[in-house]
C-alpha positions as CSV (number, residue, x, y, z in Angstrom):
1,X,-28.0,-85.9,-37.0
2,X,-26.1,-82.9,-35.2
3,X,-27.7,-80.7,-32.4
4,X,-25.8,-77.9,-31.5
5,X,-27.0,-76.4,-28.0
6,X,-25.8,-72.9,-26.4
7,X,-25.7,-72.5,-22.7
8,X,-25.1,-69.7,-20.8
9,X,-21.9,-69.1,-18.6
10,X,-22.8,-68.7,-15.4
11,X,-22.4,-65.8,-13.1
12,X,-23.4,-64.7,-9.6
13,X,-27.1,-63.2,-11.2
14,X,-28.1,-66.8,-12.6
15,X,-30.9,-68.7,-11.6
16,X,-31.3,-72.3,-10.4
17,X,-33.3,-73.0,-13.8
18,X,-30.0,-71.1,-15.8
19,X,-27.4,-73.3,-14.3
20,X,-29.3,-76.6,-14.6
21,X,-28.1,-75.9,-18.5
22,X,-32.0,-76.3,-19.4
23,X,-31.6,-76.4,-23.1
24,X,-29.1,-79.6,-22.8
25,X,-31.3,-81.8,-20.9
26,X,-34.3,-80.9,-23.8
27,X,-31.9,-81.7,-26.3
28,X,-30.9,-84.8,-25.0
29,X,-35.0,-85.6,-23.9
30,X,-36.0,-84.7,-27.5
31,X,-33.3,-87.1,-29.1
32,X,-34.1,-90.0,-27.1
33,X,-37.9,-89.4,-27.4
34,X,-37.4,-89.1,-31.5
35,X,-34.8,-92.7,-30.8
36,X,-38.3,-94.3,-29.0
37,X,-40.3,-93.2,-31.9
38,X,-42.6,-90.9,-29.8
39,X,-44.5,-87.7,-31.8
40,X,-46.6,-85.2,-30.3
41,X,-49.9,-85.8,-30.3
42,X,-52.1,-84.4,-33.0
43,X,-54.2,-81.1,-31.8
44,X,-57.5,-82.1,-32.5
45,X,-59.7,-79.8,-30.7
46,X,-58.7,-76.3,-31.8
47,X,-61.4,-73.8,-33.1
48,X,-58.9,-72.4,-36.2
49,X,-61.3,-68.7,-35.5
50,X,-58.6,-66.8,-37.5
51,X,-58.7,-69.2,-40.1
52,X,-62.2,-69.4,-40.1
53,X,-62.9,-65.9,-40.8
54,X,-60.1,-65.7,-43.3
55,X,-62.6,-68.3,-45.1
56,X,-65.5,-66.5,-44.7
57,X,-64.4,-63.5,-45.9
58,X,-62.9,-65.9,-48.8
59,X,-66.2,-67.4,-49.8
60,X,-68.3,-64.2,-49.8
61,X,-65.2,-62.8,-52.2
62,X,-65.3,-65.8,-54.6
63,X,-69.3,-66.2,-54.6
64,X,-70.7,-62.4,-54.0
65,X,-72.7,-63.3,-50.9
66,X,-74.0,-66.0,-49.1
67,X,-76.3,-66.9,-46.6
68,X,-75.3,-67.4,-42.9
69,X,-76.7,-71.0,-43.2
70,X,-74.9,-71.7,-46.4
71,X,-71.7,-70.6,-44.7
72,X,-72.5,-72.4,-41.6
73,X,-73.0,-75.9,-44.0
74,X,-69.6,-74.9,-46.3
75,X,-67.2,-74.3,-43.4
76,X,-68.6,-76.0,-40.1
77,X,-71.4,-78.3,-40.8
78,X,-69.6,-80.4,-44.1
79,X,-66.4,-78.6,-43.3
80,X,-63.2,-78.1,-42.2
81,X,-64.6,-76.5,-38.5
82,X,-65.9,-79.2,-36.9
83,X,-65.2,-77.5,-33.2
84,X,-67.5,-74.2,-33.8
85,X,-70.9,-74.2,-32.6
86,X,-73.9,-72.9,-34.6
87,X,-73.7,-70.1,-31.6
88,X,-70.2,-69.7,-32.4
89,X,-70.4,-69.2,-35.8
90,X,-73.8,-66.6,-35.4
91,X,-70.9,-64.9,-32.8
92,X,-68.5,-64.5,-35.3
93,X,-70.3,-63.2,-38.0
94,X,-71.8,-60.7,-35.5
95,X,-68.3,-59.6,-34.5
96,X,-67.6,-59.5,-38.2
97,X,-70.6,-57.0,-39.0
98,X,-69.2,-54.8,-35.7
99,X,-66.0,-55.1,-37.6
100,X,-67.8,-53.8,-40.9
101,X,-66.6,-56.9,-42.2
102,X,-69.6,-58.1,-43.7
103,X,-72.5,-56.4,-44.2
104,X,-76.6,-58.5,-44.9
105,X,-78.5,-57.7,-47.7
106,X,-82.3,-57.2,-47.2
107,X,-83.0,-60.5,-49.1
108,X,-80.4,-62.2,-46.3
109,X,-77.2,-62.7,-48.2
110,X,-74.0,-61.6,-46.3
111,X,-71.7,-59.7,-48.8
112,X,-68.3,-58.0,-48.0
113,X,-68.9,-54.4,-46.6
114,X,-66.1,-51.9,-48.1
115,X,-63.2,-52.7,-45.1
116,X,-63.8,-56.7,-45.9
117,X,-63.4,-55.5,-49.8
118,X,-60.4,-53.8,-48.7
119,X,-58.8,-56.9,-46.9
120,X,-59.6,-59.2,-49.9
121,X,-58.1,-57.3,-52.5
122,X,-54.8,-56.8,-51.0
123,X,-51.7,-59.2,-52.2
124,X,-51.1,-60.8,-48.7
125,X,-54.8,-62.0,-47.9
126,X,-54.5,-65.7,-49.1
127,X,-52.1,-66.1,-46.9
128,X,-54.0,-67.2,-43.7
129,X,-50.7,-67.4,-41.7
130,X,-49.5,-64.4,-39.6
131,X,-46.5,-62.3,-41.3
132,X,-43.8,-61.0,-38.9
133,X,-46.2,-57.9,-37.2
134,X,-44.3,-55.5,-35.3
135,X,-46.1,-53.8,-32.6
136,X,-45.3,-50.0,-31.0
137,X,-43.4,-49.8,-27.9
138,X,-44.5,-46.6,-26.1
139,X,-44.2,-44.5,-23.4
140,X,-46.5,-41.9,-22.5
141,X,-46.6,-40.0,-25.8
142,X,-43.6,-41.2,-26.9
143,X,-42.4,-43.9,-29.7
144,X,-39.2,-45.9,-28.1
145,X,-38.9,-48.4,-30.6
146,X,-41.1,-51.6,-31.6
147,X,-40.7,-55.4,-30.9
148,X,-41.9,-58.8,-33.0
149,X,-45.3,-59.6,-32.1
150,X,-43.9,-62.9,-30.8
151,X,-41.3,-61.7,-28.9
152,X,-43.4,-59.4,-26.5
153,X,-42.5,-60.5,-23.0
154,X,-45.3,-60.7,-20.8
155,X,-46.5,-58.0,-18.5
156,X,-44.4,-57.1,-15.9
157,X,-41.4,-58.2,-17.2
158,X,-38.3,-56.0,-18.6
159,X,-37.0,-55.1,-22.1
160,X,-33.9,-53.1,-23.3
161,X,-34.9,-50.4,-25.8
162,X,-33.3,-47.4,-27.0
163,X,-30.2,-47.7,-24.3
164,X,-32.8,-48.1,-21.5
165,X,-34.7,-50.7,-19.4
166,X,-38.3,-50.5,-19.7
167,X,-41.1,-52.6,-18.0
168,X,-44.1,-54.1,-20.0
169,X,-47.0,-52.2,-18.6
170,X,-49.7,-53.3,-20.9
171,X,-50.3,-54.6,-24.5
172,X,-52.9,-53.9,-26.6
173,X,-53.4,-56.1,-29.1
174,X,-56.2,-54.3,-31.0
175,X,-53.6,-50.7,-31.3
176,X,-50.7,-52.5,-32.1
177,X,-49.4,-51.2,-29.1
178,X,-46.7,-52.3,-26.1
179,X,-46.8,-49.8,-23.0
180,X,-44.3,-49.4,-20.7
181,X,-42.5,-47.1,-17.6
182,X,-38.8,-47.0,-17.1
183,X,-37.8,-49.6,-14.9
184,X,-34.7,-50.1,-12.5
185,X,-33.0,-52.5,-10.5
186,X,-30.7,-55.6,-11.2
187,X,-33.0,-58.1,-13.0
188,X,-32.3,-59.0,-16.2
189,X,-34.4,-59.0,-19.2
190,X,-35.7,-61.5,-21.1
191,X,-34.1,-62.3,-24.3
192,X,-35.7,-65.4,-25.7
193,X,-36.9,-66.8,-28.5
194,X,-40.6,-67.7,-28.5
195,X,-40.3,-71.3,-30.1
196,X,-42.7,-73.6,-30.5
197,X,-44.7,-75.3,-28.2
198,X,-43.2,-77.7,-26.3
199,X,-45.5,-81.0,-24.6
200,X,-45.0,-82.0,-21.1
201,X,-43.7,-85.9,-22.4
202,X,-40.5,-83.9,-23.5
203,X,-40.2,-82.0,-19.8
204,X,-40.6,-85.1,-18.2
205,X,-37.8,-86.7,-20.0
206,X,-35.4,-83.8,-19.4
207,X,-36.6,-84.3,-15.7
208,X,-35.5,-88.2,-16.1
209,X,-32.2,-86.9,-17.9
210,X,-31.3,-84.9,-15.0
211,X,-32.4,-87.6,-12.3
212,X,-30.2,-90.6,-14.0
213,X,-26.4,-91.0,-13.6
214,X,-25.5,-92.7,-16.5
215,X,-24.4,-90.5,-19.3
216,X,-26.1,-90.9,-22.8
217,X,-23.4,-91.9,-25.4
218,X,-24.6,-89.8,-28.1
219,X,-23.4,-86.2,-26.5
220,X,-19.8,-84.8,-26.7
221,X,-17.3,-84.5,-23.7
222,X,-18.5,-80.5,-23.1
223,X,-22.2,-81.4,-23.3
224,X,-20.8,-84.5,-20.7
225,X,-18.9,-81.6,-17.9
226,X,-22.3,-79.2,-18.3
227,X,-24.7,-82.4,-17.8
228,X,-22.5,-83.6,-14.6
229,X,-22.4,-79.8,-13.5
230,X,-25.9,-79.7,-14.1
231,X,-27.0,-82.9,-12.1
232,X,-24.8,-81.9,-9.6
233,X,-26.7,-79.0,-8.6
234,X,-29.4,-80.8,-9.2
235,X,-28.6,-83.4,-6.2
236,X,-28.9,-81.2,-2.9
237,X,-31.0,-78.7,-4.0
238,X,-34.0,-81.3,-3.3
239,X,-35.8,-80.8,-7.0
240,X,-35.0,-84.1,-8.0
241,X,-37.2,-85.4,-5.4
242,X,-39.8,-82.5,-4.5
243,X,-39.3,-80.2,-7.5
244,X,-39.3,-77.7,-4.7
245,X,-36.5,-75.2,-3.2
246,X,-37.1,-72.9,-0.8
247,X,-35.3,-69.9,-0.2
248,X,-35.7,-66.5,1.8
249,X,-37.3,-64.6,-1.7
250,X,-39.8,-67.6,-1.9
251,X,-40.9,-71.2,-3.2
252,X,-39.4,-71.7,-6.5
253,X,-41.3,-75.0,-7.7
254,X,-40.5,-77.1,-11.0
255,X,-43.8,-78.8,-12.2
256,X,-41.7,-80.5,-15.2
257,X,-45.2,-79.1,-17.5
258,X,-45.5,-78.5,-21.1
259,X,-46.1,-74.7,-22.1
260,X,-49.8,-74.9,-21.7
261,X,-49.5,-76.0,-18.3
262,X,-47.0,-73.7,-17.5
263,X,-48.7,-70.8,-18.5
264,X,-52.3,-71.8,-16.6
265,X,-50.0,-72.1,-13.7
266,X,-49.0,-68.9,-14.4
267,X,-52.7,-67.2,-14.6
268,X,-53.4,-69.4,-11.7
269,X,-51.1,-67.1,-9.7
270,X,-52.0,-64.0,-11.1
271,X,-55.9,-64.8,-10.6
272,X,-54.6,-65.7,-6.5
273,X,-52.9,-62.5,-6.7
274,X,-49.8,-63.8,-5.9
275,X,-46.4,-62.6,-7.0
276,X,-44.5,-64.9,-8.9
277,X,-42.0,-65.0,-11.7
278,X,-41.6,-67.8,-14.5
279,X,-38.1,-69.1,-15.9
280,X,-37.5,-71.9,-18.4
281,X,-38.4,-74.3,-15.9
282,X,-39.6,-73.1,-12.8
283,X,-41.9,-70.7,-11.6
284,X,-41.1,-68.5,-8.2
285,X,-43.7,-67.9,-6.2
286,X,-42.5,-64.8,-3.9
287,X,-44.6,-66.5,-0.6
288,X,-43.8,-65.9,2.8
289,X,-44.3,-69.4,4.0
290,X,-44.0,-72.9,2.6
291,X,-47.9,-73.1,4.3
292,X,-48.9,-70.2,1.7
293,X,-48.0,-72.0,-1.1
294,X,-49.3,-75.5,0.2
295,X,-52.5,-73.1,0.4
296,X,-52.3,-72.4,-3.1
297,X,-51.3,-76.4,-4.7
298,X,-54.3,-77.1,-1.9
299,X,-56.8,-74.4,-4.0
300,X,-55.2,-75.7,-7.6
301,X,-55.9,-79.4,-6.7
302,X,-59.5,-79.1,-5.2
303,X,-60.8,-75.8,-6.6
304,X,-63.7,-75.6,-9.0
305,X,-61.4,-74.0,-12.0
306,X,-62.7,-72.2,-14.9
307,X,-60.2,-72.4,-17.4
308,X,-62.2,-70.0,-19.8
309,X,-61.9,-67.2,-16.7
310,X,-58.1,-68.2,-17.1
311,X,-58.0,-67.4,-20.8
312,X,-59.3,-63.8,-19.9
313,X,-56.3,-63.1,-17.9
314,X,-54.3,-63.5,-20.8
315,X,-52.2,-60.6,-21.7
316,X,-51.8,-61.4,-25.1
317,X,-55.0,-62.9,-26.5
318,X,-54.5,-62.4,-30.1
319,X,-51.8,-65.0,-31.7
320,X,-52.7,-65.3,-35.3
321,X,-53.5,-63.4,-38.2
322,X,-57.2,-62.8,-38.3
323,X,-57.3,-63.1,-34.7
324,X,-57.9,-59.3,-34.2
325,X,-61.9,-59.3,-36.2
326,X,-62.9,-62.7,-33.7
327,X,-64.8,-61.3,-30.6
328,X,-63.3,-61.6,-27.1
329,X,-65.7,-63.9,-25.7
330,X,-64.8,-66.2,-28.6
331,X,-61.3,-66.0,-28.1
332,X,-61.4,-66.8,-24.7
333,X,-62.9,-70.0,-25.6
334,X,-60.3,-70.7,-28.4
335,X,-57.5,-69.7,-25.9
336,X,-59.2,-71.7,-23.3
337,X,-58.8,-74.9,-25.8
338,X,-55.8,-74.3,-27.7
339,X,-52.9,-72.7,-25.2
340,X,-54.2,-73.9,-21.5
341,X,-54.1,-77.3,-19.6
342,X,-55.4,-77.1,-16.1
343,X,-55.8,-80.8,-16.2
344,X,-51.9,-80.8,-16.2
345,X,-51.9,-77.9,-13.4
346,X,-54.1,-79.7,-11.2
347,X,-52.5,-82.8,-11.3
348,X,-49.2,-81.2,-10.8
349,X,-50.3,-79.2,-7.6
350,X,-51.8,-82.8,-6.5
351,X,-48.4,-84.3,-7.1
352,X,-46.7,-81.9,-5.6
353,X,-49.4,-82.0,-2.2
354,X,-48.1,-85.5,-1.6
355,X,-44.5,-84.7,-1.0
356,X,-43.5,-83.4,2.2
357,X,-43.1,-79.9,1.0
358,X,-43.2,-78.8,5.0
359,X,-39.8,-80.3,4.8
360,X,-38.0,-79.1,1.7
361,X,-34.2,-78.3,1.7
């Protein structure tokens, strides 16, 4: 096996997270965790609501029209949707009438109404997975350009478009739509691949990676100079042992989380109403004081949470294909389940809590 990794050079505008070299140490975590034999674990507990109603709207094609209870036995009940409740089924097929989706006969038998006749019969609707979707970016009354649906940086962050820098103002998922205001200043946009999602095992071992001092035989003597260079900086800096550094513009903190958990730590900011702004590894919160954020691990670790309040925070609610015709109180609940952890969140802040953070370098 070959892995080929691209890093960065670095320049006086990186961050800490840039010159750590962050994509080395995951390479190396990944191929030592594949060397141990360790998989991700299997996602169990997702509701599959975009897949769901592609079914629905599949069975009511094939058969004419079916009862809700038949439906709910088919797919849920003696089915493939064990996660949906008989509440969240009657949900969906609400939102799917709204939708004119489906429309009940007198005698009680849901058939397709004339949009859902429209979906079926074009060439792409057996495929359940989402097609590369572009959305609009726009300003004011004006098209600027459009971006991937999966590479839409989150709000508040900058994007390059038409020889200009623009800031992500809003998205709306159910136009199509991207909104944004010309933006100034130095910072740099984000140009970043999506990927997959990544599990917090694998962050852990790239925080073991860049803790250790022995050198892993398999990597080649430039990966060697950027992983000494890396843990180098790593050293005085203090994150190998808090995960903290402090500095005038803030607390930059490195939870070593997966993407779920880095994300509810995210809306666990936003919800605070406190500035921050994520990286590959880190998140910055832009604090006054060390005691503000000690404040905030303090409300993360001993806080009633709702994580399902969380999931409406979420700019971008809509991730798969059908996902657009599933209410918003359901897909707060699938959100909630499938791309949050604030199990992971509140053990970090509690980790963090027990280091002398009053202390940091």
């Amino acid at each position: 096996m070959r892995l080929y990794v691209r890093e960065e050079s670095p320049s006086p505008r990186s961050t800490l997270s840039e010159l750590l070299c962050p994509d080395l140490p995951r390479a190396i975590a990944m191929t030592r965790l594949m060397l141990a034999k360790w998989l991700e674990p299997p996602d169990i507990d997702r509701m599959h609501l975009s897949t769901l109603v592609h079914q629905i709207l599949s069975c009511l094609r094939q058969t004419g029209g079916m009862t809700a209870a038949r439906l709910f036995s088919t797919l849920v009940d003696g089915g493939p949707f064990p996660r949906v409740t008989m509440q969240d089924f009657a949900t969906l097929l609400h939102g799917l009438g709204e939708k004119e989706l489906i429309e009940q006969m007198p005698q009680g038998e849901l058939i397709l109404a004339p949009a859902g006749e429209r979906i079926t019969s074009q060439y792409d609707f057996y495929a359940s997975f989402l097609t590369n979707e572009e959305y609009a970016v726009r300003y004011q009354s004006e098209e600027i350009g459009s971006l991937p649906a999966d590479a839409i940086p989150p709000v508040g962050e900058h994007v390059i478009l038409a020889g200009r820098r623009w800031r992500i103002d809003e998205i709306l998922p159910d136009r199509k739509q991207v909104l944004v205001s010309p933006a100034a200043g130095m910072r740099e946009p984000i140009f970043r691949s999506p990927g997959g999602e990544i599990y917090m095992r694998v962050y852990q071992e790239m925080r073991l990676v860049l803790a250790e001092e022995t050198m892993p035989a398999f990597i080649v003597s430039t990966a060697q100079t950027l992983l000494k260079s890396a843990r180098a900086l790593a050293k005085p800096t203090g994150i190998r042992e808090t995960n903290l550094a402090v500095r005038s513009g803030g607390v930059e903190w490195f939870p070593w989380l997966g993407t779920r958990g880095m994300l509810t730590l995210r809306l666990l900011a936003d919800a605070a109403g406190i500035a921050h702004r994520p990286d590959q590894l880190s998140i910055i919160y832009k604090l006054p004081a060390i005691a503000d954020f000690r404040a905030h691990m303090e409300f993360i670790a001993a806080g009633p949470l709702d994580a399902q309040a969380l999931a409406q925070r979420m700019a971008m609610k809509m991730h798969e294909k059908y996902d657009c015709f599933v209410p918003e109180s359901l897909l707060d609940l699938a959100n909630d389940r499938d791309r949050l952890a604030l199990d992971e969140a509140r053990t970090a802040a509690q980790n963090v809590l027990t280091e002398r953070i009053d202390r940091v370098p």
